[in-house]
N, C-alpha and C positions, 0 to 999 in steps of 0.2 A: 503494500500500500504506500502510495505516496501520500505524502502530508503536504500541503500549501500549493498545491496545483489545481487549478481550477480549467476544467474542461469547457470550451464554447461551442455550443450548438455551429454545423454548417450553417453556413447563409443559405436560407429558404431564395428559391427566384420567384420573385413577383406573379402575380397571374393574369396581368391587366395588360393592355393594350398598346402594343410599339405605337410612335409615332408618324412610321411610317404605316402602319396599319390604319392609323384614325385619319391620314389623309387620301388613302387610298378609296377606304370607306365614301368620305367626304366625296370625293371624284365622281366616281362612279352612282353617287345621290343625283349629281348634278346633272349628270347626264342625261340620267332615269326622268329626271324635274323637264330637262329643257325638250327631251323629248314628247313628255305628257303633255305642255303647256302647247307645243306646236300640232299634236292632235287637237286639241282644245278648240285654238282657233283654228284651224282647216274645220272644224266642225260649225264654228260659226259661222266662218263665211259663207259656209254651204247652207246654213239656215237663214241665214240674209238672202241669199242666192234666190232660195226654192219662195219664199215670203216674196221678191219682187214678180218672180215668174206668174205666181200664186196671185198677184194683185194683179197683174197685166192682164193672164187670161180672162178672170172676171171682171175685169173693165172691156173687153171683147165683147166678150158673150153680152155684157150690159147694151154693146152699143148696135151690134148686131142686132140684138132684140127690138131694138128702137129703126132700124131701119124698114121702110114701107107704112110704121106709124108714125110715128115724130120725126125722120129724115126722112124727106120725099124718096121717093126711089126712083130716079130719075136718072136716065143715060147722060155719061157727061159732065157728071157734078162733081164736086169735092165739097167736104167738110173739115174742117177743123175745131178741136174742143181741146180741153184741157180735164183732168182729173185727180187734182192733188199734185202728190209731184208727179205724174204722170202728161205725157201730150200726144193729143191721136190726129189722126189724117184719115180720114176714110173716101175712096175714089170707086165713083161708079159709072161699070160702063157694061156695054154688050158683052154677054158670054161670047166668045167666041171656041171655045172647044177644043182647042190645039192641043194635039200630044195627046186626047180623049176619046175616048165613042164617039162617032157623030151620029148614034144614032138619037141622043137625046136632043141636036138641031134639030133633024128631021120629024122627031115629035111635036116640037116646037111648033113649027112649020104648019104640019098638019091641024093640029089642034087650036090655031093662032094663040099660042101662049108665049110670052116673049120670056127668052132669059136673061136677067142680069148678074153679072157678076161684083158683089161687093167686096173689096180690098181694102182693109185697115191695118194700119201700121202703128204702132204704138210704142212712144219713146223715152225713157228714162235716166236719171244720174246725169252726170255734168262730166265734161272733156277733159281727160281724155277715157274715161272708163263709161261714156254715154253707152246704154243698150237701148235694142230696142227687137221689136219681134213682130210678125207678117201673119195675121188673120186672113182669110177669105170665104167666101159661100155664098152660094148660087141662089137668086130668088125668085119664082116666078109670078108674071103677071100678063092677064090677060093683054092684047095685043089691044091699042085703042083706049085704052082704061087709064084714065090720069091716075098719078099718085092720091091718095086719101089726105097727106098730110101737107 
């Protein structure tokens, strides 16, 4: 037995986290971050996107609907309106059938029903990012027959 000697415990090693571990940690967070956030927004702009498409179309179908009652329907014409931030153009003129059947001319024909074709355009946002997108559809009217409106 020794007398006056005093034995020390090894040195335990730590169980926590290098420095380089907590920045590596750190990195690869950010990455995960900048990656989510840039889905985020592609996700938004696509619901911006689909929300203007979405207003456009039903401002069409609004105006179409109105064409033969509240827009004369008359060969030749143009209109202009506006709808919010939206602004339309709508151009009416003879079907003419190109690149189609012709056999629904010759129905025409027969039957004296005229065809017109209405074409609206409808335009949105500010330059350089302005959209805008091409409605059309066919309407018929008797041959002779003023517009109603």
């Amino acid at each position: 037995m020794q007398v006056g000697r005093r034995t020390f415990p090894a040195p335990q090693r730590s169980s926590g986290f290098t420095l380089l571990e907590v920045l590596l940690a750190f990195v690869v967070f950010a990455m995960s971050f900048t990656v989510v956030l840039e889905i985020l927004s592609g996700s938004m702009r696509n619901t911006v996107h689909a929300k203007e498409y979405t207003e456009a179309a039903l401002i069409a179908q609004s105006i179409m609907d109105e064409v033969g009652l509240e827009i004369p329907l008359e060969p030749g014409t143009t209109f202009n309106g506006e709808e919010g931030d939206y602004t339309w153009e709508l151009q009416i003129f003879p079907y003419s059938g190109e690149g189609q059947n012709d056999h629904s001319l010759q129905l025409g024909e027969l039957t004296g029903i005229n065809l017109l074709e209405a074409e609206l355009v409808i335009r949105w946002g500010a330059f350089p990012r302005e959209q805008s997108r091409s409605f059309s559809t066919v309407k018929a009217v008797l041959a002779g027959r003023e517009s109603r409106a």
